[in-house]
N, C-alpha and C positions, 0 to 999 in steps of 0.2 A: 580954220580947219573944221569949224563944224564942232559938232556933239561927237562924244565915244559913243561907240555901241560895237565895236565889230575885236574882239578880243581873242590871238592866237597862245594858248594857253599849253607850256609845254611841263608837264608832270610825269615820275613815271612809276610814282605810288599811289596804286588804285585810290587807297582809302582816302588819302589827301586829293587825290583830282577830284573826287566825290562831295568831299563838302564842300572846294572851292568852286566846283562847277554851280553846284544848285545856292552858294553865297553871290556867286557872279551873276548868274541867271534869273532865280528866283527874288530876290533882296536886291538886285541891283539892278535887272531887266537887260542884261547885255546879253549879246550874242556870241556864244563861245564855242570855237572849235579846240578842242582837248586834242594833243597829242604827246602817246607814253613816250616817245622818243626824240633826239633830234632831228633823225634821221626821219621819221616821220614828220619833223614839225618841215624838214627843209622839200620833203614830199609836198608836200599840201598849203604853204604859205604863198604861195604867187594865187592858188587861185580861189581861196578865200578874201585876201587882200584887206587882213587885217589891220585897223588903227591904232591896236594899242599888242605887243607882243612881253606878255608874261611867263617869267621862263625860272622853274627849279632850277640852282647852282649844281647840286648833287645829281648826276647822274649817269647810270653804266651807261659805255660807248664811249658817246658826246657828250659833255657836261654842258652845263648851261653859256657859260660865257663862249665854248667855242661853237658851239650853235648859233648863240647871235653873231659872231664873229662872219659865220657862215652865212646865216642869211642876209647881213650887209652885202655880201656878194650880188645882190639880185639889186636892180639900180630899182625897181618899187617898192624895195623895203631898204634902202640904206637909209632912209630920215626918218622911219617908223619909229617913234619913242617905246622903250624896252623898259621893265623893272625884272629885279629877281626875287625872287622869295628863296631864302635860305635861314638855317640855324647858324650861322655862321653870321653874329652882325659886332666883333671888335672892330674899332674906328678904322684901324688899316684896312681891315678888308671888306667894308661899306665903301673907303675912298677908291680902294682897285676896281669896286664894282662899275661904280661912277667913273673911273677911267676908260672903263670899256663902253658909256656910252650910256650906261643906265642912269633916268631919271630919278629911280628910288628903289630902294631894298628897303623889301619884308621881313619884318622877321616873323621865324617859323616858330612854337608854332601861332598864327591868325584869328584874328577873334573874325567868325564867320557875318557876323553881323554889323563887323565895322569893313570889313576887308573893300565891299565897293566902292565905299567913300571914300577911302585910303588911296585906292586907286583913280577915280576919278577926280580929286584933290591935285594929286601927284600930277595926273596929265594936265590940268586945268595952268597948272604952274609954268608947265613946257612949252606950250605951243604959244 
């Protein structure tokens, strides 16, 4: 599969897409498309045609898992390896995450200066 670089990043507080973005971009050199919703994220995910799709659990609307649930829908993203980022990391509900399909759970809140490693670690495992 190649190197990461192309990362669909679905947040839908400002302040946190902000340091994740420039921890992903700047410290880590990937390429990020930010979307504050799911609805947006299921907008914009076919034609970005991200490798690695990082998704907030928390959030109005759509929450995280059923956004990825959604964009499995699309057959260019149903093998796309997903992690969440949440405050939410008791073992049960790290393993429900992992049942949905995620390779790894964040927990919130992220050291900005470990977070791409974290991430790129986590995919390097998957594929």
């Amino acid at each position: 599969m190649g190197t990461l670089d192309r990362i669909l990043y679905v947040e839908d507080e400002p302040d946190i897409q902000a340091v994740a973005s420039i921890a992903l971009e700047a410290v880590g050199g990937f390429t990020v498309k930010v979307c504050s919703s799911g609805q947006e994220a299921l907008d914009s995910a076919r034609a970005f045609a991200p490798e690695l799709i990082l998704l907030d659990v928390m959030m109005p609307g759509m929450d995280g898992p059923t956004t990825l649930m959604e964009l499995r829908k699309f057959t260019e993203l149903a093998k796309t390896p997903a992690m969440f980022m949440t405050a939410k990391v008791q073992p049960q509900e790290i393993q429900y995450f992992k049942s949905l399909g995620a390779i790894e759970v964040i927990p919130k809140p992220f050291d900005p200066m470990t977070l791409a490693q974290t991430i790129r670690d986590a995919w390097a495992r998957s594929i």
